[in-house]
N, C-alpha and C positions, 0 to 999 in steps of 0.2 A: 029745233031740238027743245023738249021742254024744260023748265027749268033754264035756258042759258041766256046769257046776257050778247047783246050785240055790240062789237066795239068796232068801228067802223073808220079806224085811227089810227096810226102808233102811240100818238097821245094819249090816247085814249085807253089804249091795253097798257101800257105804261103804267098810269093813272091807275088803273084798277089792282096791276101786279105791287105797284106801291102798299097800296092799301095792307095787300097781305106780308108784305115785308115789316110794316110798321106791326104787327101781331108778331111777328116771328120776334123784331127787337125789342119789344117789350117783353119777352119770352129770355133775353139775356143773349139773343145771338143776334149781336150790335154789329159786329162786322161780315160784310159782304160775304167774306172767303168762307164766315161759319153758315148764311142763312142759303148762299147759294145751290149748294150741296142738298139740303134739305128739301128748299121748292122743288129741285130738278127732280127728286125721285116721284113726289107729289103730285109734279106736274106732269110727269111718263106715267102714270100709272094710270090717272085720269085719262090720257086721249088714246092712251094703248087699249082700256076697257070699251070708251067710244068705240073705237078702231072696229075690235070683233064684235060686239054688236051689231054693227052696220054687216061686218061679214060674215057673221051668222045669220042673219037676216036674207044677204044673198047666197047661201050655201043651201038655205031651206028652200027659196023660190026654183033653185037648180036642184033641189031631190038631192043634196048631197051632202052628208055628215061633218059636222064641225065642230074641231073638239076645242076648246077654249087653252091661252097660254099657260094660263092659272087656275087650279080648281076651286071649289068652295071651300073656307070660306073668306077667300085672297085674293076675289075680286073687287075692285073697287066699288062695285056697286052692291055687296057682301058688307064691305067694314065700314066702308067711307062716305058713300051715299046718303043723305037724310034719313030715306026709306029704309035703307037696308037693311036685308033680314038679321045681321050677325050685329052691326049695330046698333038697332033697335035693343038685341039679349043684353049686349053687355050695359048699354047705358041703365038697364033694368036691373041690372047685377048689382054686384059688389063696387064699393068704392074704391075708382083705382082701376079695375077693372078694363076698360078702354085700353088706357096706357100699357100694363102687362101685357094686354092681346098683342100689341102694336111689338113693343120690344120683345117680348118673348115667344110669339108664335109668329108673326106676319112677317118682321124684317130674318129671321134665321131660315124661315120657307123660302122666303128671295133669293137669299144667299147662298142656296144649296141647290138649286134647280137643275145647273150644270150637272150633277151626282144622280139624277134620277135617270132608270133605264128610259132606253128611245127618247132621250132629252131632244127636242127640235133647235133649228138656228135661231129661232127668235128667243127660246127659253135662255139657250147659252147667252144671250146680248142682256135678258132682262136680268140674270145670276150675274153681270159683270156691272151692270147699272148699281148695283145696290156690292157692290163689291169693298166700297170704302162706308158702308153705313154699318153700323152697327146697334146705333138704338135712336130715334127721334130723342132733342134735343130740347124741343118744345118744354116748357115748367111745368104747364099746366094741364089737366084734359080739356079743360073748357078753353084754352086759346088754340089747342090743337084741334078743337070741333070747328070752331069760329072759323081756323084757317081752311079745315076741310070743308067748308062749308062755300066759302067763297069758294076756290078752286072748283068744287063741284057745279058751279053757274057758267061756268068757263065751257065752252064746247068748241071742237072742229069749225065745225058752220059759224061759227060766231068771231071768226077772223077774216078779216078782208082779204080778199083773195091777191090782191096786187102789192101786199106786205109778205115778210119772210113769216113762216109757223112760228105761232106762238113761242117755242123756247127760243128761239134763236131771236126773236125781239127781246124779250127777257132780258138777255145776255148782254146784248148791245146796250139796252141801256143800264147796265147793274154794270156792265164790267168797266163802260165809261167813266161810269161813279168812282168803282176802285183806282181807276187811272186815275182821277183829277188830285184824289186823296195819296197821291203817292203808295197805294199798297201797290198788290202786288199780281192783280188782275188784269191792265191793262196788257201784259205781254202774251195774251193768249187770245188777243183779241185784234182784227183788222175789219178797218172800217168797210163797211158793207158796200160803197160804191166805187171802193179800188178795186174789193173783188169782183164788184160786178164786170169793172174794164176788163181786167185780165182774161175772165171766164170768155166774155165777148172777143178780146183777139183771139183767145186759144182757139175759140169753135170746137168744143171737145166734139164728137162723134157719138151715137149707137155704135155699141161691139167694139169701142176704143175702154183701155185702161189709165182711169184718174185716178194720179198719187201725190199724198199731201204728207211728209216725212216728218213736220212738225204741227200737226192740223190741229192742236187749241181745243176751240170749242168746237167746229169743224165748220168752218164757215164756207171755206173755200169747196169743200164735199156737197156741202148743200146746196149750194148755189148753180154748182156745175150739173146736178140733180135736176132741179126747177128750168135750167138752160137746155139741154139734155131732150129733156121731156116733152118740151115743145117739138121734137121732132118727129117724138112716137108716132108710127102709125100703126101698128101690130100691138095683138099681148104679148106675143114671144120680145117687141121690142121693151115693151114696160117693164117685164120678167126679168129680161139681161139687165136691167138699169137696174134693179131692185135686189139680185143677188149676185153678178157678175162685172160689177165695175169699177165698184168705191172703195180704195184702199187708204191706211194712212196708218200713221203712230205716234205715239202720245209717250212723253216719260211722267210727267206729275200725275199725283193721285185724286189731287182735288180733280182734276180736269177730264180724266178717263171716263169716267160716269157719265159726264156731260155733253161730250161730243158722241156717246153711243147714242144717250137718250135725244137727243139734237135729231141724230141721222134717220133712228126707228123711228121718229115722230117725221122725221120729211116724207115717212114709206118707203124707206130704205131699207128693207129688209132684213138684207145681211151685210152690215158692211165690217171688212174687214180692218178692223182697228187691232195694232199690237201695242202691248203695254213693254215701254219700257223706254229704254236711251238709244237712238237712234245711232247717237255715234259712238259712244263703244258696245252696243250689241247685246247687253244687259239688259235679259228678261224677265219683267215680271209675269207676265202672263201672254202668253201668243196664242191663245186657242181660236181665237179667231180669227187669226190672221191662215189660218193653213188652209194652204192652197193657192194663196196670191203669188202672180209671177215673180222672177226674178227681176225682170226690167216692163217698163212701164210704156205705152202710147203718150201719156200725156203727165207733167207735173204740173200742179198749181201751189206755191207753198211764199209763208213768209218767215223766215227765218228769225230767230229772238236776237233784237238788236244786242249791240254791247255787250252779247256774252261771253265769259272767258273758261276755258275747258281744260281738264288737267293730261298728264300723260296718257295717260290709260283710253278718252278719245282721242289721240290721233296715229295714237298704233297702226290702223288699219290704213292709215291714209298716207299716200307717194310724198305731199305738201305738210308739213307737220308746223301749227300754230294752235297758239291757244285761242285764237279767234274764232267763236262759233260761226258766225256767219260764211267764212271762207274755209270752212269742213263742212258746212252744206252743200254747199256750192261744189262742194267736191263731191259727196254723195249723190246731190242732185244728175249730176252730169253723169256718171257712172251708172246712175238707177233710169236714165232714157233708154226706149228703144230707138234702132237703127230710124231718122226719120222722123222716132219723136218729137213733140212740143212738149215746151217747158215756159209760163211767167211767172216771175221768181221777183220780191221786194227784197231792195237791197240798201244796205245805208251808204251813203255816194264815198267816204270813206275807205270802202274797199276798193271801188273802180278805178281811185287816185292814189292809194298808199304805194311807194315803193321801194320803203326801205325796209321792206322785211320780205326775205326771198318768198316766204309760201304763200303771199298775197301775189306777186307778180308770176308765177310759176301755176298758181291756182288762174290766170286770167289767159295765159297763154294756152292751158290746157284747153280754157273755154272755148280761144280765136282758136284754134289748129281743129281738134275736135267736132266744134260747131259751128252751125251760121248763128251769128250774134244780129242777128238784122234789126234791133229796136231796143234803143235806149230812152226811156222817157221820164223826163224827170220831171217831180212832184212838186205842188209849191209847200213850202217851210210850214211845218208847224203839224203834218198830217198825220203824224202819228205822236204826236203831244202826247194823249190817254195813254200810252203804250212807255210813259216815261224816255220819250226818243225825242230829244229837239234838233238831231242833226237831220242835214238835209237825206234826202230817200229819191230811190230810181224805181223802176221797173222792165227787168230786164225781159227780154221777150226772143229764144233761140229755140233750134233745132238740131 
């Protein structure tokens, strides 16, 4: 790809993703929770532009029409590109210029995409992407070129195939950072080789349904994706995986962005993310989520350690605690199909408390209901970044 740089690493893409974080912090957005938000739309807009490119390229070799997500002039290769035709005008223009393009035409065209007649699924995914932005953050034009500039050498082909897509590296190592610093990042985030284990027991399926009721950035969606895939041997099979499988839901606003942009950049087409609080049922937005089943083939989910939930979530639930964890686990179990697979990280805490009835009443649920057949406990300290030093299991039923 011209123009891109080879990173052939995680260190390496790390390394280079620093780079453009130290422009962002010198730009005044010192903390993760501000600069994160920013990259992610930066960084979806760049491999979403790659993306059709490539599939305009094959829609013309096939004799067949392709209309781009974005029109001009709100393609990345339009404002953001060195070359680009829109801007080339405005760095020619007026002082300032740039920056008004960016806040007052390019981010409110994002944000209204959903409202345009025969709006497609990807457009509704990229209108929720940019659903908590409002205006780039950036101080300057010339640190917002500098940034656009780097990003722009970044390409598809220029990540190692045997590493997770570029955002989801990103994250790993940005949200580890948050963890270490005690903010407030690490809870949305589970390390890449727990999920790999669980993905590998579950053995999700072709034409099975995967749901993640607390999925973060969406690690566990992505992953089950790239596992998944291996299996494809049809397009019809790549098809169902790309608009027929990936469910989940998000309540934070920093995070909703992130795990769309995460899922569209794995080639996830349409995955179905609902905005809001899982446990008392508080929507902020579900337009994506319609259609998804009532109950699921398969859960993969980690539940936010230590959290405590007020009246209002355990309304809906037989076991009533302010304990988040043991109101998933009640969710979780309700939300299988007959059959279903479910692994689920747990803090060892609930497995042993029993002096609160809806922890012992939420486990009996689990033994009479399910086969519990795999309890595997983790060594100490595995989700440190995630502000968790008690011990963690992973449960594994049907």
């Amino acid at each position: 790809m011209k123009n891109s740089r080879k990173l052939t690493t995680p260190q390496s893409l790390n390394a280079y993703i620093k780079g453009i974080c130290d422009i962002m912090r010198r730009s005044g957005r010192t903390s993760a929770l501000h600069y994160v938000p920013e990259l992610t739309w930066m960084l979806f807009l760049r491999i979403l532009d790659e993306r059709e490119e490539k599939e305009a390229e094959q829609a013309k070799a096939l004799g067949v029409e392709f209309t781009p997500s974005l029109e001009y002039p709100n393609r990345w290769q339009d404002w953001a590109a060195p070359e680009g035709k829109k801007r080339m005008e405005l760095q020619m223009g007026t002082l300032g210029g740039f920056m008004s393009f960016v806040n007052g035409e390019l981010i409110p065209y994002l944000r209204n995409l959903k409202n345009k007649p025969g709006t497609t699924p990807r457009q509704k995914v990229i209108n929720e992407v940019f659903s908590s932005t409002e205006r780039t953050y950036i101080d300057t034009e010339r640190n917002l070129l500098d940034i656009l500039d780097k990003i722009h050498t970044l390409s598809i082909e220029s990540i190692d195939e045997t590493h997770m897509f570029p955002i989801s590296q990103v994250y790993e190592g940005l949200l580890q950072k948050m963890g270490e610093k005690n903010n407030d990042g690490g809870q949305f985030f589970t390390p890449r080789e727990v999920i790999r284990v669980i993905v590998e027991v579950i053995n999700p399926e072709i034409g099975e349904t995967v749901y993640d009721p607390c999925c973060g950035t969406g690690g566990f969606l992505a992953q089950a994706y790239q596992f998944i895939k291996d299996k494809a041997k049809t397009g019809e099979d790549i098809e169902t995986l790309k608009t027929r499988t990936f469910y989940g839901r998000e309540k934070e606003n920093l995070v909703y962005p992130i795990v769309l942009a995460n899922l569209v950049l794995q080639e996830i087409d349409e995955p179905y993310i609902w905005h809001g609080n899982t446990l008392t049922g508080l929507e902020i937005y579900g337009g994506l989520f319609q259609g998804a089943p009532a109950l699921f083939d398969v859960v993969l989910t980690n539940p936010p350690f230590g959290g405590k939930e007020g009246k209002d979530a355990q309304t809906s639930f037989a076991y009533k605690t302010s304990s988040t964890q043991v109101l998933f686990l009640q969710h979780v179990i309700d939300s299988l199909k007959p059959g279903g697979r479910c692994g689920i990280v747990m803090d060892e805490g609930v497995l042993f408390r029993i002096n609160e009835n809806a922890f012992v009443q939420t486990k009996r649920k689990l033994l009479n209901e399910c086969n519990l057949w795999c309890i595997m406990s983790l060594p100490p300290k595995v989700f440190m970044n995630a502000g968790a030093a008690s011990k963690t299991n992973l449960l594994f039923f049907y």
